[in-house]
N, C-alpha and C positions, 0 to 999 in steps of 0.2 A: 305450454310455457312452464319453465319451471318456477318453482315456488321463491320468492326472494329472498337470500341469506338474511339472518339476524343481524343484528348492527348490536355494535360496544362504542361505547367513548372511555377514551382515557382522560384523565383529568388531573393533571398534577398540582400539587399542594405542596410548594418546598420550601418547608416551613419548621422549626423546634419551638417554637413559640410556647407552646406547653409543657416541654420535656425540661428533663431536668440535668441533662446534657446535652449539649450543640455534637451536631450532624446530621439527624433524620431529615435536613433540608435536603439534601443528596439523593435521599432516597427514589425521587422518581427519575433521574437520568439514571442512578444504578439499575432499576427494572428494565427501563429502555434500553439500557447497554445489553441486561441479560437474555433480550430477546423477549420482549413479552409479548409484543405488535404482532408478531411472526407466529410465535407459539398460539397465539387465540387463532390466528388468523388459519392456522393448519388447524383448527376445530371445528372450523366452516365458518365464523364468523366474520360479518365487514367491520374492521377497526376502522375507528374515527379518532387520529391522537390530536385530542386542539389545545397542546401545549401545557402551561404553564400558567395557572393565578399569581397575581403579584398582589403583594403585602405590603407590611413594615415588617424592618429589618427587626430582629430579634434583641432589646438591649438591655438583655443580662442585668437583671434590675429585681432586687429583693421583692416578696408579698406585700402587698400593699392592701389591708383590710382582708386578710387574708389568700386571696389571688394574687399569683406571678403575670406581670403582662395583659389584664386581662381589657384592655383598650384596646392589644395587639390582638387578640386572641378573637375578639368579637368583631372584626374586622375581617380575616383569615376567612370563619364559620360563616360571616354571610355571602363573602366570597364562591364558598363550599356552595352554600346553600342552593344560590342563586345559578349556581353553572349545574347541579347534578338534577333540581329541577328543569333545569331548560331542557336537559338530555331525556328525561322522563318524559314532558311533555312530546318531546318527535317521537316516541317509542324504541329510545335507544336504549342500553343496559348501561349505565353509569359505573363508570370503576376509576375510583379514586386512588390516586397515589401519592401518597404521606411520604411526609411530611408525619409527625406526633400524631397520636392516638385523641386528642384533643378536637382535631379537625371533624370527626366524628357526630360531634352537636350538628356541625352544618349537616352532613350530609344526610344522618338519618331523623334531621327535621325535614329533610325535603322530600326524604320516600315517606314519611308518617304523612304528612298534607298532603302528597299527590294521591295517596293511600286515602284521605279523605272524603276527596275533590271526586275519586275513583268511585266512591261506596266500597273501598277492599278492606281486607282481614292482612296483615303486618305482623311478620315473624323476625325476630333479629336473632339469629345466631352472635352472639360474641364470641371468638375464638383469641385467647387469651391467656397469658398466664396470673395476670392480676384483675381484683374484682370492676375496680376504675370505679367505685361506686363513693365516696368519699365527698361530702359536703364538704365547705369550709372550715366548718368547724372539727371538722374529725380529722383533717389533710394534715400531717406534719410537716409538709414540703410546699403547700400553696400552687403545688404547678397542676398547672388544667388536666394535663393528659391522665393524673388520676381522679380526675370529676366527671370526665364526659357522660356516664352511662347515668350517675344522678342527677345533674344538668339537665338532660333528655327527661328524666322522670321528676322534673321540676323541684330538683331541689338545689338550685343554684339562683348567679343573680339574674335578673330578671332581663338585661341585655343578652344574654346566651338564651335563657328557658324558651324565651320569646320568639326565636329567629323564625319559627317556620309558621309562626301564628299564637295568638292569644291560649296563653294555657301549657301544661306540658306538652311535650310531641310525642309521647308514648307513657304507657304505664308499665309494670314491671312486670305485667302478667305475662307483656307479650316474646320478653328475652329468654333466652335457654342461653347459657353462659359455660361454656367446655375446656377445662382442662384448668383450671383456676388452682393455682396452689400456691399463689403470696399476698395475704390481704391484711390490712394495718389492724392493729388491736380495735380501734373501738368501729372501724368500719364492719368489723363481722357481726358485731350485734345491729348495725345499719343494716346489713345484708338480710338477716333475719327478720328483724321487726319488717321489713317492707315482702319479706314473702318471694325474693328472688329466687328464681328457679336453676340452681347451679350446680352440675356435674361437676362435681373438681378432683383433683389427681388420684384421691383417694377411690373415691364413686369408680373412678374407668380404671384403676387398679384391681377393683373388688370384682367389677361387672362386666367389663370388657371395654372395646372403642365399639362395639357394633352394636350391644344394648343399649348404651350411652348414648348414642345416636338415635335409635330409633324410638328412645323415650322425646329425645329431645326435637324429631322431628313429626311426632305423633300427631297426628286431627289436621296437617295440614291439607289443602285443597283446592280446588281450580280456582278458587275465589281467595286463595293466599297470597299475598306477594312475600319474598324471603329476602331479608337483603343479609347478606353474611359483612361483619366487620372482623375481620382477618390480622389481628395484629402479629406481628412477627415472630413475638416471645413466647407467643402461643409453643412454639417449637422447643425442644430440647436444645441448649446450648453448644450442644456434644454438635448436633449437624446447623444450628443456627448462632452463631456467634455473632452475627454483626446487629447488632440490641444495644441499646442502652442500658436498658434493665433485665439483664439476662436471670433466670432462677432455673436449676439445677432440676431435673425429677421432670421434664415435659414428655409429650407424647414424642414415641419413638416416630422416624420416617415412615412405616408401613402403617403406625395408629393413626399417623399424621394424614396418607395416601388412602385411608381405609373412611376416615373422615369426610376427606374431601368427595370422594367417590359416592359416598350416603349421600350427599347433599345433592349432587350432581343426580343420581337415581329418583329424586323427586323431580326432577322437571320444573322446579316454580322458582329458581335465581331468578331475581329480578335487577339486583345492585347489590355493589362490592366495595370493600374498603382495601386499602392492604397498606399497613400503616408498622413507622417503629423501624424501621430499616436505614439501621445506620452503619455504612459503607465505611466511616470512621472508625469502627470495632469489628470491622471484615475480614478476612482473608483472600486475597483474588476474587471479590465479588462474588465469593461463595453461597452467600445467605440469599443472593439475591436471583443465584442460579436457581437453588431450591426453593424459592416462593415461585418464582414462575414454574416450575416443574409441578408445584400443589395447586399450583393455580390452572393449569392445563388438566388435572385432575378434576376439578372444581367442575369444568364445561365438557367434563367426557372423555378423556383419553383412562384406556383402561386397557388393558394385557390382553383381554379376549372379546369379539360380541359374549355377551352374559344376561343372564337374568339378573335384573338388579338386589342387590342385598335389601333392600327396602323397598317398597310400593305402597303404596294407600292400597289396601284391602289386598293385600298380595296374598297370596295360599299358601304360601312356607309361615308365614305369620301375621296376623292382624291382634292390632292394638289396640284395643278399645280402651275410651273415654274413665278414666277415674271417676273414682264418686264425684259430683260436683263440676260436672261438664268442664267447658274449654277451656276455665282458669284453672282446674284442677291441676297441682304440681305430683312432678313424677322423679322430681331429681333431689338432690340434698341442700336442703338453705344450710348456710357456715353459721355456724353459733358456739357459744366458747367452748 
């Protein structure tokens, strides 16, 4: 008999609750429009699409104690929460579709607790163009989708930090954070004082997309889980324009596909976000063609059979542990 295909769940989130322009709610029928059921589905994979979370409606209502919406926003996240856990628990691979970068609390509180619950090790790629790391106090804007990543590392209110369990849901040790090149003035000494581990456009201009990567995917292991949070801006504006917060200078389409491809060569995706995709700043659904084409990349489509650009302990190169074992950093904390 043969062996039972892997199973995905889509999971839509269509939602701006956090953003700081309305549309990214669109964003999961734009992926479903661009084929993305299909395109995993030609990866070997069994898709499971169960729709659509419902919310509150978004109502465009000034900071309030510094949060935009944040009654709306912590309703959404346990929403998240509650569905990308269920899917974990059957053993399916969770892939979330944004809806704001916001949503993100939910979803990687529920791979950190199942990660728990597992005894597993928890890697989060953030694939981004901004750091998102931004307390209350440092946000000039109050909108969530630039807090999720310190929310996650307990530095928000206590209705978000909370969602997946008593305590933060991650610490900062465990993110590697690629392609970052737009972060608020007093968030970059945030960035640093906390020790975050982040390649940003300068690092993969100096060092490559394929250094960059294998710093950022170094020590992991059968006892890893990876979940990548994919936001859209991550991209160059040139081939991704449908964004809310577009910034100038991202990885080109082949650093972009060369990305995707390292990830994909370790074998340990466990769950996915793909977040920020607003079809309201699109062109013919452009943006949303090329996230699924990175995302078919993601689970293995590639030009040739090949030897992967990366492996744990692979003979073209192995990466050993920095001074100071598994929190040792490899990438560049932003500092002024």
């Amino acid at each position: 008999m043969s062996a039972p295909r892997p199973a995905a769940s889509l999971i839509g989130a269509p939602t701006d609750i956090g953003a700081g322009d309305r549309g990214a709610s669109m964003g999961p029928e734009a992926l479903r429009v661009a084929g993305l059921q299909g395109a995993l589905q030609q990866r070997g994979l069994q898709v499971f699409d169960l729709g659509n979370l419902s919310g509150p409606a978004n109502p465009w209502q000034p900071p309030q104690a510094g949060y935009r919406h944040l009654g709306q926003s912590v309703h959404w996240n346990r929403a998240v929460h509650d569905a990308v856990l269920a899917e974990l628990r059957v053993d399916r691979l969770p892939i979330l579709l944004g809806g704001d970068h916001s949503l993100s609390i939910g979803s990687i509180s529920a791979v950190a607790r199942h990660c728990r619950e597992q005894g597993r090790k928890l890697r989060v790629l953030w694939l981004d163009a901004h750091a998102d790391f931004n307390p209350r106090e440092l946000s000039p804007s109050g909108n969530i989708h630039g807090m999720p990543l310190a929310c996650l590392c307990g530095f928000g209110p206590p209705e978000l930090v909370a969602i997946g369990g008593p305590g933060p849901a991650i610490s900062p040790a465990c993110v590697r954070q690629i392609g970052i090149r737009s972060v608020d003035d007093g968030e970059k000494r945030f960035v640093h004082e906390q020790g975050l581990e982040v390649f940003d456009m300068r690092y993969i201009d100096e060092m490559g997309m394929r250094q960059s990567m294998e710093h950022a995917l170094a020590d992991l292991d059968s006892d890893t889980h990876l979940h990548v949070s994919f936001d859209v801006d991550f991209l160059d504006p040139d081939i991704a324009p449908g964004v809310g917060t577009t910034v100038r200078g991202g990885p080109t389409y082949r650093e972009a596909q060369l990305c995707m491809e390292m990830i994909a060569d370790t074998r340990r995706l466990g769950s996915l976000d793909i977040v920020e995709l607003n079809p309201a700043f699109d062109v013919r659904n452009r943006t949303a063609a090329v996230a699924v084409d990175l995302v078919e990349s993601l689970f293995g489509k590639s030009t040739l059979v090949r030897r992967p650009v990366w492996r744990p302990g692979g003979a073209e190169r192995r990466l050993e542990p920095a001074a100071g074992g598994e929190c040792s950093r490899a990438g560049l904390a932003l500092a002024d």
